[in-house]
PyMOL CGO cylinders between C-alpha atoms (Angstrom):
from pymol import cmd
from pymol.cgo import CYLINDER

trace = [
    CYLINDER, 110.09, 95.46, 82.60, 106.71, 94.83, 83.98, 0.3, 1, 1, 1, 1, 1, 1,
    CYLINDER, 106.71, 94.83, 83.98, 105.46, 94.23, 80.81, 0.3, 1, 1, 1, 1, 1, 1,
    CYLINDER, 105.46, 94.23, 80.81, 106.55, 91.12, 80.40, 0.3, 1, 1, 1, 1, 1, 1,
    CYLINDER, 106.55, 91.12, 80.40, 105.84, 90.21, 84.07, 0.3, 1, 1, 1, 1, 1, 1,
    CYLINDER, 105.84, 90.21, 84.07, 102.46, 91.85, 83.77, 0.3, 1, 1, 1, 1, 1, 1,
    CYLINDER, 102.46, 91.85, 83.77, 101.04, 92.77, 80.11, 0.3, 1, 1, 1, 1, 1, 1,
    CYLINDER, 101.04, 92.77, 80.11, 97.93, 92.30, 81.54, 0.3, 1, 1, 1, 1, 1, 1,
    CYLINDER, 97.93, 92.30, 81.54, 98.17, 96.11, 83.44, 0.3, 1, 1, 1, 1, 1, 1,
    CYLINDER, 98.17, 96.11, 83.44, 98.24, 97.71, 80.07, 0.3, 1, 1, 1, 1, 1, 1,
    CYLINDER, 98.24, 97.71, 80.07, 100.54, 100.43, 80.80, 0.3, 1, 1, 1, 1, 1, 1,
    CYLINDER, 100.54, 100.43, 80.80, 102.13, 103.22, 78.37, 0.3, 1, 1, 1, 1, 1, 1,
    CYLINDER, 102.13, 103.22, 78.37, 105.17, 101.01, 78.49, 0.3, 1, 1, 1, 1, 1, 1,
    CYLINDER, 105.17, 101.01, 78.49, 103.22, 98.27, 77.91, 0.3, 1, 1, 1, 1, 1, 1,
    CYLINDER, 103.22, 98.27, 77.91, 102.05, 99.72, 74.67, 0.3, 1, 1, 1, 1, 1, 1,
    CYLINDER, 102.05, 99.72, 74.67, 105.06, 100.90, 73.46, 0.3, 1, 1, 1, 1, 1, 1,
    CYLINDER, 105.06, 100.90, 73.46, 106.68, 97.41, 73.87, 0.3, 1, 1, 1, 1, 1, 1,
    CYLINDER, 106.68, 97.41, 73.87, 103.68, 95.06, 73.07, 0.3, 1, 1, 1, 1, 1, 1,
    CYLINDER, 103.68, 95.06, 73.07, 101.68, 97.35, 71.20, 0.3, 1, 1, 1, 1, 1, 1,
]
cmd.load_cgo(trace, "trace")
């Protein structure tokens, strides 16, 4: 989950998870 390692990228995934 690179969102949690990097929410800064502001993926998709990153928006679906940590919207």
């Amino acid at each position: 989950m690179k969102t949690l390692l990097e929410p800064a990228q502001g993926t998709s995934l990153d928006d679906e998870l940590c919207p």
